[in-house]
C-alpha positions, -999 to +999 in steps of 0.1 A: -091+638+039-088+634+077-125+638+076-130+612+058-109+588+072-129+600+107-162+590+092-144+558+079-132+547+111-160+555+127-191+537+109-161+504+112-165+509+149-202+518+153-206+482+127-191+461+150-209+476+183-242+472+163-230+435+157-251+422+190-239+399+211-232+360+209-256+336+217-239+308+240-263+282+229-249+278+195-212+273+202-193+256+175-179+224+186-148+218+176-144+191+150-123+160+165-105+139+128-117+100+124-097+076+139-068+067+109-035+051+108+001+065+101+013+027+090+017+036+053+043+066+055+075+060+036+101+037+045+116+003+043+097-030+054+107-068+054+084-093+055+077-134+046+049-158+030+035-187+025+023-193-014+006-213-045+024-217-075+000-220-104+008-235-141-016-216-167-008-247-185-013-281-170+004-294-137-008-290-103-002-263-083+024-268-057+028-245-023+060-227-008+068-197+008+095-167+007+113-134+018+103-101+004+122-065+013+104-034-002+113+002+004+085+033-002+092+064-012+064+081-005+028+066+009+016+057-027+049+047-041+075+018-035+098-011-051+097-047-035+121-076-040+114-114-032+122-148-030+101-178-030+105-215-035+078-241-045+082-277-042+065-311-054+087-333-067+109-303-082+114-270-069+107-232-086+128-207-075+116-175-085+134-137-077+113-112-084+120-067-082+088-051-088+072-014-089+045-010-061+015+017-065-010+018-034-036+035-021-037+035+020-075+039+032-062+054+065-095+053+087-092+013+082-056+012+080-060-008+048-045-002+009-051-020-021-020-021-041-007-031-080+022-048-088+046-046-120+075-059-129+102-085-139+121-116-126+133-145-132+126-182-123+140-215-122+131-249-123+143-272-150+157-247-171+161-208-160+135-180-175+128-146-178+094-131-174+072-101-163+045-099-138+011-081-132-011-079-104-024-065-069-034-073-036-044-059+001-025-051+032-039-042+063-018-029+091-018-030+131-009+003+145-017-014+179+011-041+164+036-012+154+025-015+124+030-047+114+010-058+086-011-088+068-013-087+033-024-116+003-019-104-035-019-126-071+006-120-094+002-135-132+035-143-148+044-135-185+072-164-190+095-164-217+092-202-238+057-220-248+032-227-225+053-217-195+028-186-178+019-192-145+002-178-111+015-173-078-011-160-050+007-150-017-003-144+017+020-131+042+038-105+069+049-071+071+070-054+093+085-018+095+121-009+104 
């Protein structure tokens, strides 16, 4: 047995000696990441915007603007509340909570992003509704990661003829 463990031991050893030497002109450079961002880790974010309110159904579009607060649990997933008013000769108030799923792009420090969920608005009379949509951020790590973002939501209101559009475009920033 110790014979064989000799021989063993030995032909490892005589392999490696056999082996050769390296060739210095064929070093392996080391491999250096892309530039990315570390904007979209989880956490809580408040930000404001300037917006469009959209009847599906006849009227005029009117602008306003609003707060938003949204908090991510993880990179891809997140909630966000909001406020916005819009004014002609009447205003819509509109308080929104919705369910956030992105996708950061790190090497651009981008992420598209859907939207879902619920809210409620008022105007002449007060109504429920549900929303659908998606939009873009971009973020600054130079800017501690502030961010720019513009999204389009398309609102499922509760009574006849009372859907409607809001497009947003807006700030970011991380606490």
């Amino acid at each position: 047995m110790k014979k064989i463990a000799s021989l063993l031991l030995s032909l490892t050893l005589a392999s490696s000696a056999l082996a050769g030497t390296a060739d210095s002109s064929k070093t392996v450079q080391p491999t250096i990441a892309p530039p990315g961002c570390d904007c979209f880790a989880p956490g809580f974010a408040m930000g404001a915007f300037g917006g469009a309110f959209m009847p599906s159904h006849g009227g005029s579009g009117v602008g306003g603007g609003g707060v938003l607060a949204e908090y991510f649990v993880s990179e891809y997933l997140g909630f966000q509340g909001s406020y916005g008013v819009y004014a002609n000769n009447s205003e819509h108030h509109q308080m929104d909570g919705s369910v956030v799923l992105r996708l950061p792009i790190k090497t651009l420090c981008i992420a598209p992003y859907v939207m879902l969920g619920g809210g409620v608005g008022t105007n002449a009379t007060t109504r429920g509704d549900v929303h659908v949509g998606g939009g873009l951020e971009a973020r600054f790590a130079s800017l501690d990661c502030m961010g720019v973002f513009v999204d389009g939501n398309y609102y499922f209101a509760s009574g006849s003829n009372a859907d409607f559009t809001v497009a947003r475009l807006g700030v970011k920033f991380r606490f």
